[in-house]
ROKOL-843441 format. One record per residue: residue in one letter; x, y, z of N, C-alpha, C in turn; residue number from 1. Coordinates in steps of 0.05 Angstrom, whole numbers, always signed. Each point is the difference from the previous one (the first is absolute). Layout:
{code:a, n_X:X, n_Y:Y, n_Z:Z, ca_X:X, ca_Y:Y, ca_Z:Z, c_X:X, c_Y:Y, c_Z:Z, pos:NUM} $
...
***
This chain:
{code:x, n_X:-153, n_Y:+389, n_Z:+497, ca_X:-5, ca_Y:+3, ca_Z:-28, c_X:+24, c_Y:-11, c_Z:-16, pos:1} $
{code:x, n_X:+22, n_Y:+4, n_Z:+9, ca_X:+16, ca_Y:-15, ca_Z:-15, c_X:+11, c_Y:-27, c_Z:-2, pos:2} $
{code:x, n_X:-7, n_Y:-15, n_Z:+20, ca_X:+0, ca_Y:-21, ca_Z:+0, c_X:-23, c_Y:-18, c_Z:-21, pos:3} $
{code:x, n_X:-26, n_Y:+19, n_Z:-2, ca_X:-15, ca_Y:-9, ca_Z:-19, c_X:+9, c_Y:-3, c_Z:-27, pos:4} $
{code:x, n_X:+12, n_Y:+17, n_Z:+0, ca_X:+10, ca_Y:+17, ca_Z:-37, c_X:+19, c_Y:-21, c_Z:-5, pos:5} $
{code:x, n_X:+19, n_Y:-9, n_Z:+24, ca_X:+18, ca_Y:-26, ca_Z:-7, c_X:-7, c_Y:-27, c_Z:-8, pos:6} $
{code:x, n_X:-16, n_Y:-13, n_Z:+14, ca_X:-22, ca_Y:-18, ca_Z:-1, c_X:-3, c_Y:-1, c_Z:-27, pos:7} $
{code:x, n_X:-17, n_Y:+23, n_Z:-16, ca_X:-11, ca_Y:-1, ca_Z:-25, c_X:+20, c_Y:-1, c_Z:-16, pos:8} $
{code:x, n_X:+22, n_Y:+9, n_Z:+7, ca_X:+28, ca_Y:-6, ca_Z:-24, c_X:+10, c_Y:-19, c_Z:+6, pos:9} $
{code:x, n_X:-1, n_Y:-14, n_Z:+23, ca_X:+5, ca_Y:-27, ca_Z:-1, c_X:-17, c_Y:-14, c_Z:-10, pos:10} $
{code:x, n_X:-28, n_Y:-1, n_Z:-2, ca_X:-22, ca_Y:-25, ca_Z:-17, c_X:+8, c_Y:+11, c_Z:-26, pos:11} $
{code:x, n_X:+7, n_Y:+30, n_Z:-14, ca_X:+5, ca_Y:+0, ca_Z:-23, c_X:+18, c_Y:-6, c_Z:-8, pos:12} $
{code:x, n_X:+27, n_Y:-6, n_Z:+9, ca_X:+21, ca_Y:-19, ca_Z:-10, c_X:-2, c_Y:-24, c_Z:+4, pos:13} $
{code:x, n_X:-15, n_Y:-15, n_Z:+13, ca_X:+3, ca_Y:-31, ca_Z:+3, c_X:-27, c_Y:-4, c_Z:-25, pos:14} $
{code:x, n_X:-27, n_Y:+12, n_Z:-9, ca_X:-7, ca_Y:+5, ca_Z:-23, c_X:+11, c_Y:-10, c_Z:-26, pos:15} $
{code:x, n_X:+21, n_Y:+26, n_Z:-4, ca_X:+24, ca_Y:+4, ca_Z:-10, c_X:+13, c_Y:-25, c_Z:-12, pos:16} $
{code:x, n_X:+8, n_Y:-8, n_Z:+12, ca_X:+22, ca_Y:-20, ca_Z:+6, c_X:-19, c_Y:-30, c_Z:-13, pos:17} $
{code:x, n_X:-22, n_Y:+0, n_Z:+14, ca_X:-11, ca_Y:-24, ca_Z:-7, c_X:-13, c_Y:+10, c_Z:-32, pos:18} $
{code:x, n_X:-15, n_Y:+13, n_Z:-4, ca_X:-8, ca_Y:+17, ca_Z:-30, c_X:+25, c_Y:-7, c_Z:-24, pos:19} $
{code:x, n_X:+22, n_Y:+1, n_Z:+16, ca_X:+23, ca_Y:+5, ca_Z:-27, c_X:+5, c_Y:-26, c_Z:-4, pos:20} $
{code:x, n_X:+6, n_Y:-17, n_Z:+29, ca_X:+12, ca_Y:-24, ca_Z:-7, c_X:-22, c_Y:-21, c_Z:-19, pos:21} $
{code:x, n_X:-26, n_Y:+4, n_Z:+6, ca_X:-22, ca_Y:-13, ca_Z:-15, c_X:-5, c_Y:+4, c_Z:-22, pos:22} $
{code:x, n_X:+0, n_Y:+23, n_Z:-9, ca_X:-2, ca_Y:+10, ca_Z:-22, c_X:+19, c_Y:-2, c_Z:-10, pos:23} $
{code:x, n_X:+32, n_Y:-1, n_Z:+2, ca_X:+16, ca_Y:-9, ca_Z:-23, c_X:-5, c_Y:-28, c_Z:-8, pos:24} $
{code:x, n_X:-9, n_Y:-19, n_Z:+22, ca_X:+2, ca_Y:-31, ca_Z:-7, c_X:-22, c_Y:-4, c_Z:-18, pos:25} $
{code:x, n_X:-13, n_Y:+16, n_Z:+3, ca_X:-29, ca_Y:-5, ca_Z:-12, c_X:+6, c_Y:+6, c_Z:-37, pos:26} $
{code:x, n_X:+10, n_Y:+28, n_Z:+5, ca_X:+7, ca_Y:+12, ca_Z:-28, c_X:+22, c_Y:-26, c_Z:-15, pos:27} $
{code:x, n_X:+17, n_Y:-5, n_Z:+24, ca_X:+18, ca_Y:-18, ca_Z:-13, c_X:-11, c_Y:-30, c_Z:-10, pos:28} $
{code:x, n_X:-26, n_Y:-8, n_Z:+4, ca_X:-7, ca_Y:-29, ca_Z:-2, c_X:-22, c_Y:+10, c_Z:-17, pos:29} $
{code:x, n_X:-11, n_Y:+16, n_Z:-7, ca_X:-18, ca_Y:+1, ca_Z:-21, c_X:+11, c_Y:+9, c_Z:-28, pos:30} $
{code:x, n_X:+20, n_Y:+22, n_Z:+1, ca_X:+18, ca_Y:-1, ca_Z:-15, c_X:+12, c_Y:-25, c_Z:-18, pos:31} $
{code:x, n_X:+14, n_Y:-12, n_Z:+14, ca_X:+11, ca_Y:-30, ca_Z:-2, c_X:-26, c_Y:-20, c_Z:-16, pos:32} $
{code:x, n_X:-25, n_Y:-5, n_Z:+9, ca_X:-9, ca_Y:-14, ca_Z:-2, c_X:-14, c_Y:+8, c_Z:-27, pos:33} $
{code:x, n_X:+7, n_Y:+28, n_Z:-14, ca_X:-12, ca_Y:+10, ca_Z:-28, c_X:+19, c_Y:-5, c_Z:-13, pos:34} $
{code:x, n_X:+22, n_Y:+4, n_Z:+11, ca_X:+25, ca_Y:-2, ca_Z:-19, c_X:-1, c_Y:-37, c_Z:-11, pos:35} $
{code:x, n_X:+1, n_Y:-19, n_Z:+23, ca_X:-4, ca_Y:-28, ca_Z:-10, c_X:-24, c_Y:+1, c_Z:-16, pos:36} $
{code:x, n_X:-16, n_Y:+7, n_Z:-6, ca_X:-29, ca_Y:-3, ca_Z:-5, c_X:+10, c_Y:+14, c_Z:-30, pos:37} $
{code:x, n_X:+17, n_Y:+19, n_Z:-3, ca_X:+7, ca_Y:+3, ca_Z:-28, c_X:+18, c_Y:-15, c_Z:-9, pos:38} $
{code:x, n_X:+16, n_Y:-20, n_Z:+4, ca_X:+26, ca_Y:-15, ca_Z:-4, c_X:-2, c_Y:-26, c_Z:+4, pos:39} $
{code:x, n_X:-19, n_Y:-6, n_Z:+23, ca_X:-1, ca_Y:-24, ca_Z:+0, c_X:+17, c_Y:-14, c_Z:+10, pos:40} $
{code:x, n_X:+19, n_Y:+15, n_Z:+14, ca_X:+16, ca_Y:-11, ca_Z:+21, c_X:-11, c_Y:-5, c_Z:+32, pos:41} $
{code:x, n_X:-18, n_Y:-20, n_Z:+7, ca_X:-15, ca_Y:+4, ca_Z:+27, c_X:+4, c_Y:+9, c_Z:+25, pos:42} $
{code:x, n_X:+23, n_Y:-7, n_Z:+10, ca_X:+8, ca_Y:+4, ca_Z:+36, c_X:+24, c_Y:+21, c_Z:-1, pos:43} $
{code:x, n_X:+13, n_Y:+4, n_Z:-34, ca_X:+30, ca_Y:+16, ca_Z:+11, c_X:+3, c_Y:+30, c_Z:+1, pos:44} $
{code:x, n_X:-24, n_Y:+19, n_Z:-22, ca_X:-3, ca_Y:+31, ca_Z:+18, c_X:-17, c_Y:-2, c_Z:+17, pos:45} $
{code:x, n_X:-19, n_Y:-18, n_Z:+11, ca_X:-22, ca_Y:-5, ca_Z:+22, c_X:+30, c_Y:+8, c_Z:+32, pos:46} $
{code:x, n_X:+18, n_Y:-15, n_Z:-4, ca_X:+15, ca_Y:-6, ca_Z:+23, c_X:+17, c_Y:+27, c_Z:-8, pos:47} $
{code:x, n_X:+16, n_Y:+8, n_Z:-22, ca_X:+12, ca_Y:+21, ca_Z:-4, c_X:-21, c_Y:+33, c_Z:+14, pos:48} $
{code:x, n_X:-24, n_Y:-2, n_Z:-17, ca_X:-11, ca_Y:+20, ca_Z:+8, c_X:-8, c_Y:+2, c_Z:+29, pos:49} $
{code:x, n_X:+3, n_Y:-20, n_Z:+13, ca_X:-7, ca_Y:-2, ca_Z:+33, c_X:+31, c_Y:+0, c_Z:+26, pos:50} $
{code:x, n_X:+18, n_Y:+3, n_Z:-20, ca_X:+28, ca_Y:+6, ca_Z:+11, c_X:+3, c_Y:+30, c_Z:-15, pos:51} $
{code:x, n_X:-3, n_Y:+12, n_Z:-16, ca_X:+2, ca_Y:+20, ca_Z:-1, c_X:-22, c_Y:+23, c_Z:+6, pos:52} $
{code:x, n_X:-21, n_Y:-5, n_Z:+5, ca_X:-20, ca_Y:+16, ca_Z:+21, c_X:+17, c_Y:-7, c_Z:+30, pos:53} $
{code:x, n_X:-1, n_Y:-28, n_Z:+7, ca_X:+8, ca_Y:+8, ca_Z:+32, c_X:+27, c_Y:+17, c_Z:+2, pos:54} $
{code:x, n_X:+16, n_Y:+0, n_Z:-20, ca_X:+37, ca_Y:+15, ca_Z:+2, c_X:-18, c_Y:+31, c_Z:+0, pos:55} $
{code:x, n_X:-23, n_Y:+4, n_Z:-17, ca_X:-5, ca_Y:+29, ca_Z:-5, c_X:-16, c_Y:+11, c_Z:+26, pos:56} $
{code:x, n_X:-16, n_Y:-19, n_Z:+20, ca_X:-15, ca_Y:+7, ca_Z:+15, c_X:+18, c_Y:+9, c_Z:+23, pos:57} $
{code:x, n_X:+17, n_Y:-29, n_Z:+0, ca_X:+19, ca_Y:+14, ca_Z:+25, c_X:+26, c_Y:+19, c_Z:-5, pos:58} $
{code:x, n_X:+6, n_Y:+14, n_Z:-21, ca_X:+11, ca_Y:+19, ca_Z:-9, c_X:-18, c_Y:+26, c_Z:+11, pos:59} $
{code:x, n_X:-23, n_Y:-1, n_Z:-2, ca_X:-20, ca_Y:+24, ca_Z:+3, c_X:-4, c_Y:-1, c_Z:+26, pos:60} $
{code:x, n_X:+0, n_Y:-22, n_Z:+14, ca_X:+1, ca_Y:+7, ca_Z:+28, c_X:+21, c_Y:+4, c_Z:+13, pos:61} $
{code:x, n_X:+21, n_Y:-15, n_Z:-2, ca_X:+33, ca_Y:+19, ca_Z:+16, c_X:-7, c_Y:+32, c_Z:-12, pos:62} $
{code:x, n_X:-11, n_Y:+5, n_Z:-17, ca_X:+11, ca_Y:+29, ca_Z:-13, c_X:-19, c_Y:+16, c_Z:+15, pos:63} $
{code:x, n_X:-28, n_Y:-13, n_Z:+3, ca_X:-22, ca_Y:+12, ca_Z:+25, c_X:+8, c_Y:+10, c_Z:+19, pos:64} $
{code:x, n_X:+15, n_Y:-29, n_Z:+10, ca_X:+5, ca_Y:+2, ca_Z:+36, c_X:+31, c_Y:+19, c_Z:+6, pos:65} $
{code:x, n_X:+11, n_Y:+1, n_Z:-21, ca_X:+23, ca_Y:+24, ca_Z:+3, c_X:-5, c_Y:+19, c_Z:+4, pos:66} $
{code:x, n_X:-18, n_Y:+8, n_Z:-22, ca_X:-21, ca_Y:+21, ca_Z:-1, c_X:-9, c_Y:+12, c_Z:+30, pos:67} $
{code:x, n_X:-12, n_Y:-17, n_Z:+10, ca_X:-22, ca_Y:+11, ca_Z:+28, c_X:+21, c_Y:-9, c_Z:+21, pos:68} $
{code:x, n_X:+22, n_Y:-5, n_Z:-7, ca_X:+22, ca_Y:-6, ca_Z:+28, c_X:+15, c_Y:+26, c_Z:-16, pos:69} $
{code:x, n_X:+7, n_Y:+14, n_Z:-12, ca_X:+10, ca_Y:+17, ca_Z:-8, c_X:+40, c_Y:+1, c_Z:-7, pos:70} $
{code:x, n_X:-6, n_Y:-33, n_Z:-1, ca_X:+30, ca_Y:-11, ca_Z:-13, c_X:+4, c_Y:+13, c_Z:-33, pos:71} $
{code:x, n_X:-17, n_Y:+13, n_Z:-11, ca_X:+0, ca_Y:-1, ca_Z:-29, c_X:+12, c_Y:+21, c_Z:-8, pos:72} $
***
């Protein structure tokens, strides 16, 4: 049984991990691409908002995996 219970917290952090990192890029490029769309600046929060989702995604995941390694 406990080998099972591990298993499942292992698919739930690799989940995790992929959920955060996608979802910041995503947040960060749609973001970006309203902000040009109000300004009229085309490619430069498109690329800003897609560097600052990926800095935010992978912030959320070191802070995950500390987390469940119990470095935190």
């Amino acid at each position: 049984m406990g080998k099972s219970n591990g298993s499942f917290r292992t698919i739930g952090l690799v989940s995790a991990i992929s959920s955060q990192l996608a979802g910041g890029i995503l947040v960060g490029i749609y973001a970006g691409k309203w902000v040009d769309g109000q300004f009229g600046s085309d490619p430069l929060f498109l690329i800003l908002g897609l560097l600052t989702g990926l800095s935010a995604g992978t912030y959320g995941t070191i802070h995950l995996v500390r987390k469940y390694t119990g470095d935190d």
